[in-house]
C-alpha positions in Angstrom: 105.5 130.5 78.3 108.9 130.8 76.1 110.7 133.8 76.6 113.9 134.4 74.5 116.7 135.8 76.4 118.9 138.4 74.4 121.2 140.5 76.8 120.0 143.8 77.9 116.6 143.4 76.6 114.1 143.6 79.5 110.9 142.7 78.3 109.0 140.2 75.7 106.1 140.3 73.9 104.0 137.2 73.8 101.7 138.5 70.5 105.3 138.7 68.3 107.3 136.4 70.4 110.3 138.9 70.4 111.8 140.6 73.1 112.2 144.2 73.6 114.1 146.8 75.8 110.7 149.0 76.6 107.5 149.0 75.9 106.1 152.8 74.5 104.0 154.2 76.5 100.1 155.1 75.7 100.4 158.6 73.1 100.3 161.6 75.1 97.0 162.2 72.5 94.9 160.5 74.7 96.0 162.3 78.1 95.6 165.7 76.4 92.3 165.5 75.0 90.6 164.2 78.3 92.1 167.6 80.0 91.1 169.6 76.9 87.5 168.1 77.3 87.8 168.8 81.2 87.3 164.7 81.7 86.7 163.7 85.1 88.7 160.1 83.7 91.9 159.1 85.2 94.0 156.6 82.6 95.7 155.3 85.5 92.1 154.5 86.9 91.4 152.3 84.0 91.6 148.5 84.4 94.1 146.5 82.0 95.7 149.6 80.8 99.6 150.4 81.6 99.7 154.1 80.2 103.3 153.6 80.8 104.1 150.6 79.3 101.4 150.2 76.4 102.3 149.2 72.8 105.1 147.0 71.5 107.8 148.7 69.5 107.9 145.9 67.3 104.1 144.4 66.4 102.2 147.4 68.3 100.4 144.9 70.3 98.5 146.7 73.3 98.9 145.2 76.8 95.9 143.9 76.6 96.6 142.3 73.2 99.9 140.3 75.5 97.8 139.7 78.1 95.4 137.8 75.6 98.1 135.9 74.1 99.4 134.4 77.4 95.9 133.4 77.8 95.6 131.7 74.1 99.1 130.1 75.0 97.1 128.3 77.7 94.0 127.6 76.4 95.0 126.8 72.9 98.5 125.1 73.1 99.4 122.1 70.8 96.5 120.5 68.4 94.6 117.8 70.5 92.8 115.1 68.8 89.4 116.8 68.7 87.8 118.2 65.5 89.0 121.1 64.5 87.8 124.1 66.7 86.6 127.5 65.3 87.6 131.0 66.5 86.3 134.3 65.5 88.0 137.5 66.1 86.2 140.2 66.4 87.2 143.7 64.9 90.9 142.0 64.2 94.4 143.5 64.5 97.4 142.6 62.5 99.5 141.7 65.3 96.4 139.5 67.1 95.9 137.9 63.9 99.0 137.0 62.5 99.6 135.7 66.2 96.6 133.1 65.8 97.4 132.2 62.7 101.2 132.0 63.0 101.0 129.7 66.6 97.3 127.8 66.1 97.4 126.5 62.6 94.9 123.5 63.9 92.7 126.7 64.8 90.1 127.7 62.0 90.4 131.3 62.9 88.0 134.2 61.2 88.0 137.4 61.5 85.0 139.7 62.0 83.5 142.8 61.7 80.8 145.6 60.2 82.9 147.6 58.1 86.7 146.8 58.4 88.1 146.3 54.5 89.5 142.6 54.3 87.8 140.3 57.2 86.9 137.1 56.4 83.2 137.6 57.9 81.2 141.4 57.6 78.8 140.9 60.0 77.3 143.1 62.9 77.7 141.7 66.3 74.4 143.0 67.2 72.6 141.0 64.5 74.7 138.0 63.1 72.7 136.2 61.2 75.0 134.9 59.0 76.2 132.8 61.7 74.3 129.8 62.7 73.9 129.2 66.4 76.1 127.2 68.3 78.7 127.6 65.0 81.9 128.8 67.5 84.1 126.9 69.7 86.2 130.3 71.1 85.9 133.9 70.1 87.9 137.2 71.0 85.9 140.5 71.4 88.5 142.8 73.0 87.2 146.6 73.2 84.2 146.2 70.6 81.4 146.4 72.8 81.9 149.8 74.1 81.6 151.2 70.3 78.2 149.0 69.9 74.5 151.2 70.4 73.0 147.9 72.3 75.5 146.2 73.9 72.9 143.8 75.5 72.1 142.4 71.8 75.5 142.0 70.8 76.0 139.9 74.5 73.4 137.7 73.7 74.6 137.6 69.9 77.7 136.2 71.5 76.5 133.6 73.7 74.1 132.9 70.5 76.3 131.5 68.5 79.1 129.9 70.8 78.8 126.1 71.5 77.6 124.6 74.4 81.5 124.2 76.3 83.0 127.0 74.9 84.4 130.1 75.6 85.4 133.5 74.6 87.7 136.7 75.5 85.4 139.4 76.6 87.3 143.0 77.3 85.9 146.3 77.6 87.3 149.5 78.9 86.6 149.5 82.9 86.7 152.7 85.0 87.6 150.6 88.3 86.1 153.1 90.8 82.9 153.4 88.5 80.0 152.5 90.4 77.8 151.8 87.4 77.5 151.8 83.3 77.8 155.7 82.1 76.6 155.4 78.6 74.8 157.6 76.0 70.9 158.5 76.3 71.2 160.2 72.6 73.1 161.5 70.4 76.5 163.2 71.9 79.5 165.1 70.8 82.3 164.0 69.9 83.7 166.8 72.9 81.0 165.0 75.7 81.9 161.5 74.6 85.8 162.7 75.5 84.6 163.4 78.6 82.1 161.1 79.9 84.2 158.2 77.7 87.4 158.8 77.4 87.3 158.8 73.4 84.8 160.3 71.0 83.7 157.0 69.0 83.1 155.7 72.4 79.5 155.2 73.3 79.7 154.3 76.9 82.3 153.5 79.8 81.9 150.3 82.0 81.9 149.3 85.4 83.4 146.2 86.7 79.9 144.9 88.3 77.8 146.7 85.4 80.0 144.7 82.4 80.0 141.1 84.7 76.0 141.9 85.2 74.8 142.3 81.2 77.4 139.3 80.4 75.7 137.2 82.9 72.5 138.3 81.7 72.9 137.3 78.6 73.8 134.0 80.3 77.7 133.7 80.7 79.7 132.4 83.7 82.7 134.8 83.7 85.8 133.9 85.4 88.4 137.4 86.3 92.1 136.1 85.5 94.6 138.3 86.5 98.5 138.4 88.2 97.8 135.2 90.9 96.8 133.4 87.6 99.6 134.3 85.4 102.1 134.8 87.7 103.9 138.1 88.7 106.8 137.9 86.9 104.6 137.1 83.4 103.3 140.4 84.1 106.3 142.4 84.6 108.4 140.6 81.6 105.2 141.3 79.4 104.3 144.9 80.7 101.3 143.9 81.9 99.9 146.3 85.0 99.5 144.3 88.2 95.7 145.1 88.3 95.0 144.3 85.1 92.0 141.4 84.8 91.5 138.6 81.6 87.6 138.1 81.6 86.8 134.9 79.9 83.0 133.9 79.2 81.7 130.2 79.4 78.7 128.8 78.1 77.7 126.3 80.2 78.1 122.7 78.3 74.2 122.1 79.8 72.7 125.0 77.0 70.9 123.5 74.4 72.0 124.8 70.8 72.1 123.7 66.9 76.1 123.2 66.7 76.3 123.3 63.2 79.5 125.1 62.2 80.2 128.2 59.9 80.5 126.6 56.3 
C-alpha cells in the first residue's frame, strides 16, 4: 500500500488515496437514538466499526469502506493476463465506486441494487434472475444483507451466480458478544428496530457464528482477515479499529456452474 506523506497529516485513506489529519467520528445521531429507544446496543460492541474514527473528511468513505479497499489493493492489483474479470457492487457508494473504477480499469465493475436511481443493474439480491449463474468473478455486498427479509435467499443468490474460484466481500453489522441472530418475526417499529437493531430500516442484527453459519450454508468457505493480516500500522494510518474483521467468501473452484458472463 502507497501512502502519501504530507507533514502533519496523520492518517490516509485508501478509498480516495489522500491523506488526512482526522478522521470524523460516527454522528452523535446514532448514539442518541439507541438511548432514546432505551437499546441495549453498545457501538463500541460492534465489530468493524471505529465510532471514533469513522468517515473520511474528504470522500466520506466508512472504515469499513478503507478496510475494503486495502483488501481490493491486494486482491485486484495490476491487470494479469486473464480475461477480463467481472465485479458487482452491491447497493454502491460514490466513494467505493469511483475507487474501482478509478484504480481497476481492467475490472468490468457493475453496480447493483433494487431501487437506487442510476446503477448499472436493478436487480433484488434475493431473486436475480437477470443474472445468469456462474456470471461473476468478485462481488462486494457490504451492509446489504441486514436490510434484506430472507437473508438466506439472497446467500444462496450470491454463491448462485459467482464462478466456480471466485470470491466476494461479505460485511454485515456484528454485535460481537451476540450469542445468536436477533432478527424480526413480523412487522416492527421503526422505535423496536432502534432497539433490537441499532437502526430502524434494519431488519436484524448478526452474530459472528450466526452470519459465518448461513454463509456456509449457502455453501461458502469464509476466511476472517483482520490486523495480523494487514498489519497494525495499516490499521492505525487508515483508522481502522484493531478488532475489526474483512470476511471474504470463496466458492470452491470444485462447484459445478454455467459461467456464462453478464452480457
Amino acid at each position: 500500500m502507497k501512502m502519501k506523506k504530507s507533514g502533519p497529516e496523520d492518517y490516509f485513506c485508501p478509498v480516495c488515496d489522500t491523506s488526512v489529519g482526522e478522521f470524523a467520528p460516527l454522528p452523535e445521531f446514532y448514539r442518541e437514538n439507541l438511548r432514546k429507544y432505551e437499546s441495549p446496543i453498545a457501538l463500541d460492541d460492534m465489530e468493524t466499526l471505529n465510532v471514533r474514527q469513522y468517515s473520511c473528511p474528504e470522500c466520506g468513505a466508512a472504515d469499513r469502506d478503507r478496510l475494503c479497499a486495502l483488501y481490493l489493493e491486494k486482491r485486484l492489483g495490476a491487470p494479469g493476463k486473464d480475461a477480463r474479470k467481472v465485479l458487482i457492487e452491491f447497493a454502491p457508494s460514490r466513494a467505493f465506486t469511483s475507487l474501482i473504477r478509478r484504480k481497476y480499469p481492467h475490472v468490468e465493475h457493475r453496480t447493483a441494487d433494487l431501487s437506487m436511481e442510476g446503477v448499472d443493474d436493478r436487480v433484488d439480491i434475493m431473486d436475480m434472475g437477470s443474472y445468469p449463474d456462474g456470471c461473476a468473478d468478485a462481488f462486494v455486498c457490504s451492509h446489504v444483507l441486514e436490510h434484506v427479509s430472507d437473508d438466506r435467499k439472497a446467500f444462496r443468490e450470491l454463491y448462485r451466480i459467482l464462478t466456480p474460484g471466485g470470491w466476494g466481500i461479505l460485511m454485515v453489522p456484528i454485535l460481537v458478544a451476540a450469542d445468536s441472530i436477533d432478527e424480526e418475526a413480523g412487522p416492527l417499529s421503526g422505535a423496536e428496530r432502534w432497539r433490537r437493531f441499532g437502526q430502524n430500516d434494519h431488519v436484524r442484527i448478526y452474530s459472528r457464528g450466526g452470519f459465518l453459519a448461513r454463509a456456509e450454508e449457502a455453501g461458502f468457505s469464509v476466511d476472517r482477515l483482520g490486523i495480523g493480516h494487514f498489519g497494525r500500522e495499516a490499521f492505525r494510518k487508515c483508522g481502522i479499529a484493531d478488532g475489526s474483521v474483512l470476511y471474504v467468501a470463496e466458492k470452491r473452484s470444485s462447484a459445478k456452474q454455467d459461467v456464462s458472463k453478464i452480457g
